[in-house]
C-alpha positions as CSV (number, residue, x, y, z in Angstrom):
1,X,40.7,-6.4,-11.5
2,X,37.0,-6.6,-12.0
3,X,35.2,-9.8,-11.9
4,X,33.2,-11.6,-15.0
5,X,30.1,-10.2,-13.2
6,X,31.0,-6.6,-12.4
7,X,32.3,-5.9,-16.1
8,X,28.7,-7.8,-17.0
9,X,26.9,-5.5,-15.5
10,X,28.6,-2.1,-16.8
11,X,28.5,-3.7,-20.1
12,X,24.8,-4.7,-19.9
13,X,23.7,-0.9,-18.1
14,X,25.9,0.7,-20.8
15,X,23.9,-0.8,-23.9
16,X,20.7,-1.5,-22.4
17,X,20.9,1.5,-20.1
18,X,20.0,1.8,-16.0
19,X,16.4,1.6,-15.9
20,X,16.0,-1.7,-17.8
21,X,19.0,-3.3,-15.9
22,X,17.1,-2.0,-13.1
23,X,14.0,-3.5,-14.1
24,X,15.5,-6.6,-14.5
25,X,17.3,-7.0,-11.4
26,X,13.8,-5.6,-9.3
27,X,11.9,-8.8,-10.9
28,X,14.9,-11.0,-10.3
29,X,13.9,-13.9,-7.9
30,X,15.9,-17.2,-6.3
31,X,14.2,-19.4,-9.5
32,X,15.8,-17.1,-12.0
33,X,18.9,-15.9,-10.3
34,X,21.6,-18.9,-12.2
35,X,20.2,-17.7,-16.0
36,X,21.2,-13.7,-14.6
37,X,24.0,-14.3,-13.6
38,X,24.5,-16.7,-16.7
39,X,23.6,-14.2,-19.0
40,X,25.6,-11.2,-17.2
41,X,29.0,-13.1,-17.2
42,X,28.7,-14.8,-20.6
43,X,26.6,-12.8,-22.7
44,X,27.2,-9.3,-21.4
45,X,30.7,-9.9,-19.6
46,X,32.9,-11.9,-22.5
47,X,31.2,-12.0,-25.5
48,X,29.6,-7.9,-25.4
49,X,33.0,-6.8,-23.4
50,X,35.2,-7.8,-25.8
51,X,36.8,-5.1,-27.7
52,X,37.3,-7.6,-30.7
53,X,34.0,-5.4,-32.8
54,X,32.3,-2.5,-31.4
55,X,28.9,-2.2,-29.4
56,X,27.8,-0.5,-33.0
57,X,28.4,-3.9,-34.9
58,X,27.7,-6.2,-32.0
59,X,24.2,-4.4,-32.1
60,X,23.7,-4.8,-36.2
61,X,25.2,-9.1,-35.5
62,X,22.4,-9.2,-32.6
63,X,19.3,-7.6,-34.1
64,X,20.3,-9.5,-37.3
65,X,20.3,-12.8,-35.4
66,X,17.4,-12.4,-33.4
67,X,15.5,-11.4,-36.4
68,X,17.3,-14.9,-38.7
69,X,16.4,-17.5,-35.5
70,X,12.6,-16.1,-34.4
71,X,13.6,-14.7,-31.6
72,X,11.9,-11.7,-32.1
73,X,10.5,-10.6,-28.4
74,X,14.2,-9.2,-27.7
75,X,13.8,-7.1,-30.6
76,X,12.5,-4.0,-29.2
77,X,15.1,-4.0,-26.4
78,X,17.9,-4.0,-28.8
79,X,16.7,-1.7,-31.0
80,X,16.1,0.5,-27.9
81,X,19.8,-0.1,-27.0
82,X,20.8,1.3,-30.3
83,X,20.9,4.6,-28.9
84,X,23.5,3.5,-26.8
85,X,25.5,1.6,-29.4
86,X,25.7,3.8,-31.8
87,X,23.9,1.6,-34.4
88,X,22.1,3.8,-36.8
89,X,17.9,3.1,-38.4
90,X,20.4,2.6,-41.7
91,X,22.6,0.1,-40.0
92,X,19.3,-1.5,-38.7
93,X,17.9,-1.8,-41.6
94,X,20.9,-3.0,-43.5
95,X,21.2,-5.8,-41.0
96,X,17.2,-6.8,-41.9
97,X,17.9,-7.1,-45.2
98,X,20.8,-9.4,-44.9
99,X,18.5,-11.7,-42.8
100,X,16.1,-11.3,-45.8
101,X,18.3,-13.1,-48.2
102,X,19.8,-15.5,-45.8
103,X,16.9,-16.2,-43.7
104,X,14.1,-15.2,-45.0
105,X,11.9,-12.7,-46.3
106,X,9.2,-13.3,-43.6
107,X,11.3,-12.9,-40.7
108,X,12.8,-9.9,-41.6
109,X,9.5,-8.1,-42.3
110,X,8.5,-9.0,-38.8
111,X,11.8,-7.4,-37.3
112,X,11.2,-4.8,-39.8
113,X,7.6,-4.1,-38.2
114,X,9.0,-4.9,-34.7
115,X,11.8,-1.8,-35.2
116,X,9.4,0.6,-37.0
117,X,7.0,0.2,-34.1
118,X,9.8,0.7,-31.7
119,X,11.8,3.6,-33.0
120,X,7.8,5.2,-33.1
121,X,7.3,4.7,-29.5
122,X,11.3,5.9,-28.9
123,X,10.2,9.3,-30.9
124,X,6.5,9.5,-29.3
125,X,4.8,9.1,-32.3
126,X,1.9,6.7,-33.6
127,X,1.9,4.5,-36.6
């Protein structure tokens, strides 16, 4: 059986891919190491493991709530991590409008411009 951690960390790679994880875990030091761990276990090892909703739909709830609560430099990563979810720019955009009329208008034009800017730089093109 694989631990919390383990099954974190195949999660995590498999949506946000190898090189970020990889990224992360280079910059990693002995101040920050707890909130990892915290973050691989509980955010990426129960609640994205669970087979409850697909990656596709977990991607749409997180990119929606990111975008409702401000939180909008983890954005870019999650669209990114779209590609691995299988979330579509029509889910994506679907979710921003939902956050539109619950949230508010401003904070999903600023995902809005946040994703456009993104899926630019993920197709090598300039807006």
């Amino acid at each position: 059986m694989t631990s919390r951690h383990e099954n974190g960390m195949k999660i995590r790679r498999a949506v946000l891919g190898d090189a970020h994880v990889d990224r992360a875990e280079a910059a990693r030091t002995d101040f920050d190491t707890p909130f990892q761990t915290l973050i691989t276990e509980g955010a990426w090892g129960t609640v994205w493991a669970s087979d409850a909703i697909s990656l596709r739909e977990r991607s749409m709830l997180t990119l929606a709530l990111l975008a409702a609560t401000g939180n909008f430099d983890e954005i870019p990563m999650h669209i990114r991590a779209t590609l691995n979810t299988g979330a579509s720019k029509q889910d994506v955009i679907e979710a921003f409008q939902h956050v539109a009329i619950y949230a508010g208008v401003p904070k999903a034009n600023h995902a809005i411009k946040l994703a456009k800017l993104t899926y630019a730089e993920m197709e090598g093109e300039t807006i």
